[in-house]
C-alpha positions in Angstrom: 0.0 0.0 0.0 1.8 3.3 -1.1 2.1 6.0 1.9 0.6 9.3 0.5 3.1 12.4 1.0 2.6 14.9 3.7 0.0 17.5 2.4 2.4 20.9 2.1 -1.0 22.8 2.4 -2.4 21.3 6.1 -3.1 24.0 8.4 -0.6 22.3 10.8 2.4 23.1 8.5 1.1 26.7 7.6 0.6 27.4 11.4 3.6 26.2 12.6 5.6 28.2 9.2 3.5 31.4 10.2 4.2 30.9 13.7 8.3 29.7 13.4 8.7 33.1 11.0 6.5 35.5 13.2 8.4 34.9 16.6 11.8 35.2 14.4 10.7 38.9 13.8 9.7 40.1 16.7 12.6 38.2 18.3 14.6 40.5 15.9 16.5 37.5 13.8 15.3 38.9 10.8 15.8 42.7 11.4 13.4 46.0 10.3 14.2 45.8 6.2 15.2 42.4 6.4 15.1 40.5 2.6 12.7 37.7 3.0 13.4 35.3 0.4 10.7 32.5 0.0 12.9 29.9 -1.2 15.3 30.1 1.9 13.0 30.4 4.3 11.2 27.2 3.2 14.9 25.9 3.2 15.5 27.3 7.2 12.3 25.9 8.6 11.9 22.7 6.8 9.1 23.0 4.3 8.0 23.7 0.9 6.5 27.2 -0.5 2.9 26.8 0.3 3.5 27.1 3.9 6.0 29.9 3.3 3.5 31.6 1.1 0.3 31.6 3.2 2.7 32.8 6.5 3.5 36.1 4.2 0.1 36.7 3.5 -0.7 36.3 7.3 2.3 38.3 8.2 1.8 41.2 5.7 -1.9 41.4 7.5 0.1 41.9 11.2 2.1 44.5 9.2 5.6 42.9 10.1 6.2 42.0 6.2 6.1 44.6 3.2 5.9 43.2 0.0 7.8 46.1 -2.4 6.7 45.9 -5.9 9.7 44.5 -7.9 11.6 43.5 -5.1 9.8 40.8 -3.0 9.1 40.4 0.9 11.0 42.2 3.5 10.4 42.8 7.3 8.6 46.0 7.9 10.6 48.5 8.6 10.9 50.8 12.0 9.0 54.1 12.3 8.8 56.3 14.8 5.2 57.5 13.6 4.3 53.8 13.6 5.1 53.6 17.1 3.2 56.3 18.2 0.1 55.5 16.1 -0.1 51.4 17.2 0.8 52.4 20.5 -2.5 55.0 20.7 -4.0 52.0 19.2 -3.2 49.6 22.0 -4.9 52.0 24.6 -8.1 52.2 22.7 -8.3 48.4 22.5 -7.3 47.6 26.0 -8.5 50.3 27.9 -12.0 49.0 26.6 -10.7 45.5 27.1 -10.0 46.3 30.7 -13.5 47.9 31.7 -15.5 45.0 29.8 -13.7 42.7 32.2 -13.8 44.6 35.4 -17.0 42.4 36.5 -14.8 39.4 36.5 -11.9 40.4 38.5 -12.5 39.3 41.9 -10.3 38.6 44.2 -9.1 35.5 43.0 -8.6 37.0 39.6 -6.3 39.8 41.2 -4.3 37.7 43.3 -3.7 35.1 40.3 -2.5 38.1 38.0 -0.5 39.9 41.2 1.8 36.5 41.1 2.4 36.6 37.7 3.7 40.4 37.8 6.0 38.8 40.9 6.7 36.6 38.8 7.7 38.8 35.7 9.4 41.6 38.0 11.8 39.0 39.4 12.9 38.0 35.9 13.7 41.4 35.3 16.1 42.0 38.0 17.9 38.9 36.6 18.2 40.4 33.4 15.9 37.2 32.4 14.6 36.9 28.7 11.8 35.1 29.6 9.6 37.9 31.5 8.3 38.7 28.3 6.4 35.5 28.5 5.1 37.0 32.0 4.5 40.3 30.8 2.2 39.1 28.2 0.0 36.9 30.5 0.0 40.1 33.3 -1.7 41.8 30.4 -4.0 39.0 28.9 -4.8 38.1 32.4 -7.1 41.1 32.7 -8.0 41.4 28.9 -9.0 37.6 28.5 -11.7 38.1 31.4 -13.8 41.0 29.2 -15.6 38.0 27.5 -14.5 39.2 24.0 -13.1 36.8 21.6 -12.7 39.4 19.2 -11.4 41.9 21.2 -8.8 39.9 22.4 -7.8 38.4 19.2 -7.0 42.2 17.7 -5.3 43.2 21.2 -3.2 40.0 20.3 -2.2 41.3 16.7 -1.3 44.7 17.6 -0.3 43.3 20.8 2.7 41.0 18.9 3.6 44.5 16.3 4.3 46.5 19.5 6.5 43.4 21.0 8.9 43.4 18.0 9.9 47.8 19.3 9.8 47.0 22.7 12.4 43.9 21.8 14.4 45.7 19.6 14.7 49.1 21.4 15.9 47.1 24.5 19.0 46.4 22.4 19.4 50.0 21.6 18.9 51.3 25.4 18.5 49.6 28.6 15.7 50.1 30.4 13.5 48.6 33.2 10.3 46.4 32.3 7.9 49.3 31.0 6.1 50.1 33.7 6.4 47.3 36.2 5.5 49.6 39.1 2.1 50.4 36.9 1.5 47.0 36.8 0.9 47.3 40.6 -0.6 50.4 40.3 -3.8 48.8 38.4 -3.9 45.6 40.2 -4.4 47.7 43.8 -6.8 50.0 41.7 -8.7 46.8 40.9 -8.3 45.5 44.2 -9.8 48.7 45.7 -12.9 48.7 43.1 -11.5 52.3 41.3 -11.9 51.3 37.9 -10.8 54.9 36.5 -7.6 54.8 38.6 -6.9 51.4 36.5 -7.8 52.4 33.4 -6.2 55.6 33.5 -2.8 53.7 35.3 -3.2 51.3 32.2 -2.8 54.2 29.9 0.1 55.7 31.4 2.1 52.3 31.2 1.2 52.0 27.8 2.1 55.5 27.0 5.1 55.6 28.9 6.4 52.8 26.9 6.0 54.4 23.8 8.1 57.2 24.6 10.9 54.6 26.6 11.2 53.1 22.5 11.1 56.5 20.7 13.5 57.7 23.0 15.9 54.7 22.6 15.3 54.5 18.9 16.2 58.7 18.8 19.9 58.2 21.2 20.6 55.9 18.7 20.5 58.4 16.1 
């Protein structure tokens, strides 16, 4: 009985392509400008051009791939006006994110989400890759409670635009977690049932950030 060939088109080979080339950018192995040539990407993860194809497309939707008439795919470059206009973005989305899930963060809720920032602020101190992981879930610990698929799935996609600054700026400038303390800050707001004070502590960290990356992308000239 002949054994048919792995289908190059299964969503399980374009996910994991999309999702291999994704974290590579905002992980910053293919830098802002970056040539991205189907053929050797296909050849670095291990499969044929469909996959490679259909995790463009997706990419070019996340706007961290360009396609430049005449000369292919390349990572999206860095701009300073981007930052400042996803960034605006992001406290739009999560603001509203935050008061549609303020019904469902009890105490248990809060206290779950206070050990993750522990968590996350301890791998800081050690100069620990990995609180980006913790960051994220801080974050989506709140905005996964406002019972919005949707609403989380865009937070996620500008979410994973704004990692690939914050990543690269902090190998341009060093600077502490953005906004650690105001992590706190809207936990004890939630804590003490102030939902302004959280929202409006949740758009300070978010626009502080954006300022830490235009400032570090500016000192490097």
């Amino acid at each position: 009985m002949a054994v048919s060939s792995p289908d190059p088109t299964s969503p399980s080979r374009v996910d994991a392509a999309y999702r291999q080339l994704r974290q590579a950018i905002i992980d910053g192995e293919y830098p802002p400008g970056a040539p991205l040539r189907h053929s050797e990407l296909a050849s670095a993860f291990g499969v044929s051009l469909i996959p490679i194809r259909e995790a463009m497309r997706r990419l070019e939707v996340e706007r961290l791939v360009d396609s430049v008439p005449n000369k292919g795919a390349r990572v999206a470059p860095v701009s300073l006006k981007d930052v400042q206009d996803v960034y605006a973005t992001r406290v739009l989305l999560e603001v509203e994110a935050l008061r549609r899930a303020w019904p469902r963060l009890d105490e248990a809720a809060v206290a779950e989400i206070r050990e993750l920032r522990e968590a996350m602020v301890e791998r800081v101190r050690r100069d620990d890759p990995r609180f980006y992981d913790l960051h994220r879930k801080v974050h989506f610990g709140l905005y996964e409670r406002s019972g919005s698929p949707w609403l989380v799935h865009v937070i996620e996609i500008v979410w994973s635009h704004t990692e690939r600054y914050r990543r690269l700026a902090a190998k341009l400038r060093n600077f502490v977690d953005e906004g650690a303390d105001l992590h706190g800050v809207v936990l004890d707001a939630i804590a003490a049932g102030h939902v302004e004070k959280a929202t409006e502590a949740l758009r300070r960290d978010l626009e502080r950030t954006a300022n830490l990356i235009v400032e570090a992308y500016e000192e490097s000239g």
